[in-house]
C-alpha positions as CSV (number, residue, x, y, z in Angstrom):
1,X,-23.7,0.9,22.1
2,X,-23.6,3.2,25.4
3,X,-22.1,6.3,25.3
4,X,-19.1,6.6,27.4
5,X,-20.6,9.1,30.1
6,X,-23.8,6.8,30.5
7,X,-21.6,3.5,30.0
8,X,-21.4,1.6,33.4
9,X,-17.5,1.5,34.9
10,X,-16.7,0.0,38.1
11,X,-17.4,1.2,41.2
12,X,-14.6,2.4,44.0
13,X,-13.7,1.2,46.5
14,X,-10.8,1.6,48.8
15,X,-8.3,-0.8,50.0
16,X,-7.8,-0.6,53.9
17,X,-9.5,3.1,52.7
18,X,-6.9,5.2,50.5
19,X,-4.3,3.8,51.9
20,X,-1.4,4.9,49.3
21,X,-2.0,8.7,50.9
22,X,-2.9,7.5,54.5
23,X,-1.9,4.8,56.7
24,X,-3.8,1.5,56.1
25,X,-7.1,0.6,58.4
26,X,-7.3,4.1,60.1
27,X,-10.1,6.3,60.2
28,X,-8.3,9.3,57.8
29,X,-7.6,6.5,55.2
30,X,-10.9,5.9,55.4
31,X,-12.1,9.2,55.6
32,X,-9.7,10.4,52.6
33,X,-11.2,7.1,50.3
34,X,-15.1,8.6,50.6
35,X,-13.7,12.2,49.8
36,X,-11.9,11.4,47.2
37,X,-15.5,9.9,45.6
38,X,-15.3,6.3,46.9
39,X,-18.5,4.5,46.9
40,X,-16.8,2.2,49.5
41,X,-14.3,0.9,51.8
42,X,-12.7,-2.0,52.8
43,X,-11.0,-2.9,55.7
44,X,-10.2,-6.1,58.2
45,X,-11.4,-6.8,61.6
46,X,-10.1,-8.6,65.2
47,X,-11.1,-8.9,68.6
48,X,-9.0,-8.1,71.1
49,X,-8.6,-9.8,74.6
50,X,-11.4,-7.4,75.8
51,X,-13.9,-8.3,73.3
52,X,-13.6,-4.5,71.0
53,X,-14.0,-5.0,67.3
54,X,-10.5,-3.3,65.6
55,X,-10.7,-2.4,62.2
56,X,-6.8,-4.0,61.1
57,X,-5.4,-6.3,58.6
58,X,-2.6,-8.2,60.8
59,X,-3.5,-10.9,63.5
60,X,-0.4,-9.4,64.8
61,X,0.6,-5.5,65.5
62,X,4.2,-5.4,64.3
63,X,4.5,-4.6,60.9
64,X,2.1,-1.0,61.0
65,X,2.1,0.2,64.5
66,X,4.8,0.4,67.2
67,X,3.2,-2.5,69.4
68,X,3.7,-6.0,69.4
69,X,2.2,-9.2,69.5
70,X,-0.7,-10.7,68.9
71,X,-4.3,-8.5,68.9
72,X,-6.2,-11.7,70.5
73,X,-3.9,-11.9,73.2
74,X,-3.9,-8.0,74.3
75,X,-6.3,-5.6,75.5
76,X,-7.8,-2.6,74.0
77,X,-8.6,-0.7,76.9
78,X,-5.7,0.0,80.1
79,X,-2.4,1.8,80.2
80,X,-1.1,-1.0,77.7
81,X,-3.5,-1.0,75.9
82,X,-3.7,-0.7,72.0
83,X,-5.7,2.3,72.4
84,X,-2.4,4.1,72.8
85,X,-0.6,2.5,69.8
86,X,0.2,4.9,66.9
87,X,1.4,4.1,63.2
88,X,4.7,3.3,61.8
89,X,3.5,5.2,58.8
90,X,3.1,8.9,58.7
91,X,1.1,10.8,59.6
92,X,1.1,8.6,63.0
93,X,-2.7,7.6,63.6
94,X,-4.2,5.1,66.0
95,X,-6.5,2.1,65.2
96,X,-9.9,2.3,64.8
97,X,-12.5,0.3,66.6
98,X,-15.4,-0.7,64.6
99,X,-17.9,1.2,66.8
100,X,-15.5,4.2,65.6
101,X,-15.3,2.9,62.3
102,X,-19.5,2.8,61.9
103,X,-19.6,6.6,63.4
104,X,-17.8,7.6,60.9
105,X,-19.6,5.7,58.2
106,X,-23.1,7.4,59.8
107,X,-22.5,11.0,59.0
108,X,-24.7,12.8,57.2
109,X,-22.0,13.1,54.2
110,X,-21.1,9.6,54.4
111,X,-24.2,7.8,54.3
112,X,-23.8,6.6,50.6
113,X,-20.5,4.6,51.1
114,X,-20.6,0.8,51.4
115,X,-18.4,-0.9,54.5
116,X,-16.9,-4.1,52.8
117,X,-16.0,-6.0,56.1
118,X,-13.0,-8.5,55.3
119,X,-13.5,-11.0,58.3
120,X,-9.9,-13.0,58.6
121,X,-10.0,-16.7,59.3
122,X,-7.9,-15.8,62.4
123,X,-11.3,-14.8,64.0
124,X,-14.3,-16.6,66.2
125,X,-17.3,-16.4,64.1
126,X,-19.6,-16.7,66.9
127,X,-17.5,-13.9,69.1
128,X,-16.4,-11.7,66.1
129,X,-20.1,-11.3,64.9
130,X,-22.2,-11.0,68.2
131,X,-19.7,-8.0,68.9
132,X,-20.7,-6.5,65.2
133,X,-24.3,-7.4,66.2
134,X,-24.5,-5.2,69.4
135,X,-22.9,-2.2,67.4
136,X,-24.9,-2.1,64.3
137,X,-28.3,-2.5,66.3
138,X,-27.2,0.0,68.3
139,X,-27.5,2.8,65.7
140,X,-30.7,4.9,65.1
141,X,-32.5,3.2,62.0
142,X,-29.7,0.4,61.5
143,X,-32.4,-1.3,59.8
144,X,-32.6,1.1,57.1
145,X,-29.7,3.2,57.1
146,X,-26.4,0.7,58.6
147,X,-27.1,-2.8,57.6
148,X,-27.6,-2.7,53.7
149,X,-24.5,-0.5,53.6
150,X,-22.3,-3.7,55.2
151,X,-20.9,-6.2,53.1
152,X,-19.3,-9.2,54.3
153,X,-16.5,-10.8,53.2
154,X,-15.9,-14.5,54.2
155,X,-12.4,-17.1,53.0
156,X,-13.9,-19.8,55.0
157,X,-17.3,-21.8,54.2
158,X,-17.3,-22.5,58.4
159,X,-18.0,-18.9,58.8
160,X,-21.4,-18.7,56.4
161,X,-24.2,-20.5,58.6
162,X,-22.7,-18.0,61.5
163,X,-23.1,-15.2,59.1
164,X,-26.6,-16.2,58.3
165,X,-27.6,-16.7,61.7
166,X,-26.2,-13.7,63.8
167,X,-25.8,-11.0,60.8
168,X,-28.4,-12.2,58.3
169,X,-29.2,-7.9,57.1
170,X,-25.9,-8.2,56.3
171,X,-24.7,-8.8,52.7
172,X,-22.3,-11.5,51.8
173,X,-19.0,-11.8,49.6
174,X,-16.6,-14.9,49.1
175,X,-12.9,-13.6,49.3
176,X,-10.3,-15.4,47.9
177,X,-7.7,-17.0,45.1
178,X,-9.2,-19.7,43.9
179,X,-12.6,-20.1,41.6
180,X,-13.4,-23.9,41.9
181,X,-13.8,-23.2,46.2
182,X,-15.8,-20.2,45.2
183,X,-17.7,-22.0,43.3
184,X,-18.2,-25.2,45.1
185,X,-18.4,-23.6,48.7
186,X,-20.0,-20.3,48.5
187,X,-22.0,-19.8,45.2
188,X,-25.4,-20.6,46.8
189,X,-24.5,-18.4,50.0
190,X,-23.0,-15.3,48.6
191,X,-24.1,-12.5,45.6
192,X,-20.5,-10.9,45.3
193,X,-17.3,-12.4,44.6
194,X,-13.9,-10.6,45.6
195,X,-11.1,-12.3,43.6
196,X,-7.5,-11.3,43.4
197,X,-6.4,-9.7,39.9
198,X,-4.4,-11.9,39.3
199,X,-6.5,-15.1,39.4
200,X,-9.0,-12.9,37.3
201,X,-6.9,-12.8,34.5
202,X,-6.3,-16.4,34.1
203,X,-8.5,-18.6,31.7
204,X,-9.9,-19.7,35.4
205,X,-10.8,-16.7,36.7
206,X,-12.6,-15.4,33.4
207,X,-14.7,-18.5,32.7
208,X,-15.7,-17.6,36.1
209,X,-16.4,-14.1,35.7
210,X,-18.7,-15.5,32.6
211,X,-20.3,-17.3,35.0
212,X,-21.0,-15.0,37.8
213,X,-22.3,-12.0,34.8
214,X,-25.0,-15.3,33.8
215,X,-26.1,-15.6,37.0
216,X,-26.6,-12.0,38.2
217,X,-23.6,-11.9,40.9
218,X,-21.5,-9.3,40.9
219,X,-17.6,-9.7,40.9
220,X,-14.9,-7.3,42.8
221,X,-11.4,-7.4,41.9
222,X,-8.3,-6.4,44.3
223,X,-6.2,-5.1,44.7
224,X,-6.1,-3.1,41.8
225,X,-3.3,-0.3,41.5
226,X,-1.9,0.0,38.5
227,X,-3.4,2.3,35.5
228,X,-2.9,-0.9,33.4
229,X,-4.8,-3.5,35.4
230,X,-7.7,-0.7,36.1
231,X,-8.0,-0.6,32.3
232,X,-8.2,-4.4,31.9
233,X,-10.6,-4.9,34.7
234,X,-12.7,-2.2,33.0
235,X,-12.6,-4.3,30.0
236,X,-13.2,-7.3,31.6
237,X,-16.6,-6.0,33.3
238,X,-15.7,-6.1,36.9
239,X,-18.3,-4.2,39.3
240,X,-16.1,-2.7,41.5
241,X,-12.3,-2.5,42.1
242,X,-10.6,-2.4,45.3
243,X,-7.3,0.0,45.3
244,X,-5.2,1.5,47.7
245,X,-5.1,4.3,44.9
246,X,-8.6,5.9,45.1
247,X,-7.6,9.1,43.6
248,X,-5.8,7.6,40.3
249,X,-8.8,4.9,39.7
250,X,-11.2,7.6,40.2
251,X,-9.5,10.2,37.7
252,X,-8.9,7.5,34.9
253,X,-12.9,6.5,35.4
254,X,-13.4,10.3,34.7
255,X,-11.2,9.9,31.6
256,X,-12.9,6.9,30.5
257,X,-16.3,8.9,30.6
258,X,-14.7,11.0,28.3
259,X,-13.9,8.5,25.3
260,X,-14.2,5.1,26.4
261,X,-13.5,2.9,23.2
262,X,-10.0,5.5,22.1
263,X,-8.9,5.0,26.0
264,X,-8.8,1.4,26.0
265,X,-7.5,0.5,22.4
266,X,-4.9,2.4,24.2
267,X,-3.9,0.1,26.0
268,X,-3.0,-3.0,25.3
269,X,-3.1,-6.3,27.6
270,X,0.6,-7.6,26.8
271,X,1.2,-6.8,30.2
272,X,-0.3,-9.6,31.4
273,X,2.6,-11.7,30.3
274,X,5.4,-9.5,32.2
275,X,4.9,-11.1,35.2
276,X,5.7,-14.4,36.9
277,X,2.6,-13.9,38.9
278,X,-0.1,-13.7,36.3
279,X,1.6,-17.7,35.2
280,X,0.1,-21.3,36.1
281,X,2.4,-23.0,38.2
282,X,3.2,-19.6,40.6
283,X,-0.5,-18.7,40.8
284,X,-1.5,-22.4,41.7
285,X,1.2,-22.6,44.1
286,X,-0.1,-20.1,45.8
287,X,-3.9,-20.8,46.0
288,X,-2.3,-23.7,47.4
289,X,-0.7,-22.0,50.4
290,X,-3.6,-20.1,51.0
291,X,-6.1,-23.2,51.1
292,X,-3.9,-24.9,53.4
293,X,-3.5,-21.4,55.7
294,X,-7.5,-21.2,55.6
295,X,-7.8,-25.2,55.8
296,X,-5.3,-25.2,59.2
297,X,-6.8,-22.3,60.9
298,X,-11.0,-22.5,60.0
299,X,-10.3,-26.6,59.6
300,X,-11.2,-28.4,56.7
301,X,-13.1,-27.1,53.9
302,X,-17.3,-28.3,53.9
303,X,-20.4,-27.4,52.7
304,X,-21.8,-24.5,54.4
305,X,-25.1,-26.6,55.5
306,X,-22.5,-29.2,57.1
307,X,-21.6,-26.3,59.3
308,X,-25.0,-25.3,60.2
309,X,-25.7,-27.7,63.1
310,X,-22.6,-26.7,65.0
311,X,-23.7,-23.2,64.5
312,X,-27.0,-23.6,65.3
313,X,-25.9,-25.2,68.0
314,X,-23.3,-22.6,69.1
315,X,-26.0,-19.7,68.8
316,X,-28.2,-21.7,70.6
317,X,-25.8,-22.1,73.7
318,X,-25.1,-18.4,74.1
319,X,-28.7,-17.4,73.4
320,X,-27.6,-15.4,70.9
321,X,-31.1,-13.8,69.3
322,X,-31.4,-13.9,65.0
323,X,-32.0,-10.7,64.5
C-alpha cells in the first residue's frame, strides 16, 4: 500500500477561480486559486454583441455585476459597454475577457495551471470557438505552451464535431448530471468527465466512475465545498475536484499526506443520507430539467458524428482553417 505523502489525491482546481474569497469569473479569483496551489481553474465563457470572449457564468449580467441584460445582446467595447461594469461582490472587479484571461494564464509563474473552459449551451459553437481560435494562436508557442493547458468542457453532443474541427489541440470534457448521456453521447469523444457530487454518489454515478477508472478516463467532481464531500471524493478516487474553496481543499490534501488511512476512518459517509439532494426521485428530476434546458437550447440530443456534416459544412462556409 502507498504511503500517504506518495499516495495520489486529487488535483485542484478552482470554481469560477477561488471564488469563496474573490468574486466569481474575475481575474483575482483566478489569480488567488493558482496562489493558493491550484493546478487549475475553471470558469464559463460568452460572446458579446461585438464578438469578445468574456470569461462569466450567467447568459445574463444581473445577478453578479451592476448591469443588465443579456451578454449576447450588448457590447463589450463603447461608453455602455460591459467593459465598465463592476461586481456586486466585494472587492468590486470587472469581467475578464478571455484574451485577458489567457495573459494571465501565460506568466512565467502560472505556466503550470490548467484552464478548464466550461462552454454554456447558450453559445454558437462555430462563433464561440473561432473567437478562442484567433487568441490562443495568437500566443508565442501556443503550440507547446497554451493549448495542452485548455480543457474543454461541453453539455451538448452538437458542440463536439465543432470542437474537433476548429479547437482540435484542445482537450475535451463532458459536463453534466446525468451518466447514461455521458455515456452514450460523449464517451468516444472526450477523456475527462466532470460530474456533479451529487450524481457521483449515487449507485449511477459510481458504476460509472468504475467505468471511466477501466477505461483510463479521468473523472472531475464539482462543485465540491464541504470538508465532508472532499473526504468522500478522495475515497471515491476522483482525479480532480472543483471548489470554490481552494484554500480548505488544499490544506485538508496537506493533512491527508500526513496520515491518510486515520483521516478518513474519520469520517464517515452517513452524510450522504442528510440530504434530499443526494435521493432518486429529486436528483432524477433534475437531470430531467437540465436535459430538457440543454435539449431546448442546443436541440435534440444525437450522436456527435450526426452532427458532423452540418459542421463540416458550417466550417466550410466561413473558411474557417483546422488548425
Amino acid at each position: 500500500m502507498a504511503s500517504s505523502s506518495a499516495r495520489k489525491l486529487p488535483e485542484c482546481w478552482g470554481h469560477r477561480g477561488a471564488s469563496a474569497a474573490f468574486p466569481e469569473n474575475t481575474l483575482a479569483s483566478f489569480e488567488r486559486a493558482i496562489r493558493d496551489g491550484a493546478e487549475g481553474i475553471e470558469s464559463d465563457v460568452h460572446v458579446s454583441r461585438d464578438d469578445v470572449v468574456l470569461m462569466f457564468h450567467d447568459p445574463t449580467l444581473e445577478r453578479t455585476t451592476n448591469g443588465k441584460g443579456k451578454i449576447k445582446e450588448q457590447n463589450w467595447y463603447g461608453p455602455d459597454g460591459m467593459q465598465h461594469l463592476r461586481t456586486k461582490a466585494k472587492p468590486e472587479q470587472s469581467i475578464p475577457t478571455f484574451p485577458e484571461t489567457v495573459e494571465l494564464l501565460m506568466k512565467p509563474e502560472n505556466r503550470h495551471a490548467t484552464f478548464n473552459v466550461d462552454v454554456k449551451v447558450f453559445s454558437e459553437p462555430l462563433h464561440l470557438f473561432t473567437l478562442m481560435h484567433k487568441t490562443i494562436s495568437e500566443v508565442p508557442s501556443w503550440q507547446t505552451e497554451l493549448a495542452p493547458r485548455i480543457l474543454l468542457g461541453l453539455w451538448h453532443p452538437r458542440f463536439i464535431p465543432y470542437a474537433k474541427s476548429i479547437l482540435p489541440y484542445c482537450k475535451r470534457s463532458f459536463i453534466g448530471v446525468s451518466p447514461s448521456i455521458a455515456r452514450e453521447y460523449f464517451w468516444d469523444s472526450c477523456d475527462v468527465f466532470s460530474i456533479n457530487f451529487y450524481v457521483l454518489a449515487s449507485w449511477e454515478g459510481q458504476r460509472f466512475l468504475q467505468e471511466c477508472k477501466e477505461a483510463g478516463k479521468k473523472v472531475m467532481a464539482w462543485t465540491v465545498n464541504e470538508p465532508v464531500q472532499m473526504i468522500e471524493a478522495t475515497r471515491w478516487g476522483v482525479d480532480v475536484i472543483l471548489t470554490d474553496n481552494t484554500k480548505t481543499w488544499l490544506d485538508l490534501r496537506a493533512t491527508l499526506r500526513t496520515d491518510y488511512d486515520k483521516i478518513l476512518a474519520e469520517h464517515s459517509s452517513l452524510f450522504l443520507w442528510t440530504s434530499p439532494r443526494y435521493y432518486f426521485p429529486l436528483r432524477r428530476m433534475w437531470q430531467n430539467t437540465v436535459s430538457s434546458i440543454l435539449q431546448k437550447e442546443g436541440g435534440p440530443f444525437k450522436k456527435s458524428d450526426e452532427y458532423g456534416v452540418e459542421a463540416s459544412a458550417a466550417v466550410a462556409a466561413t473558411g474557417t482553417v483546422k488548425a
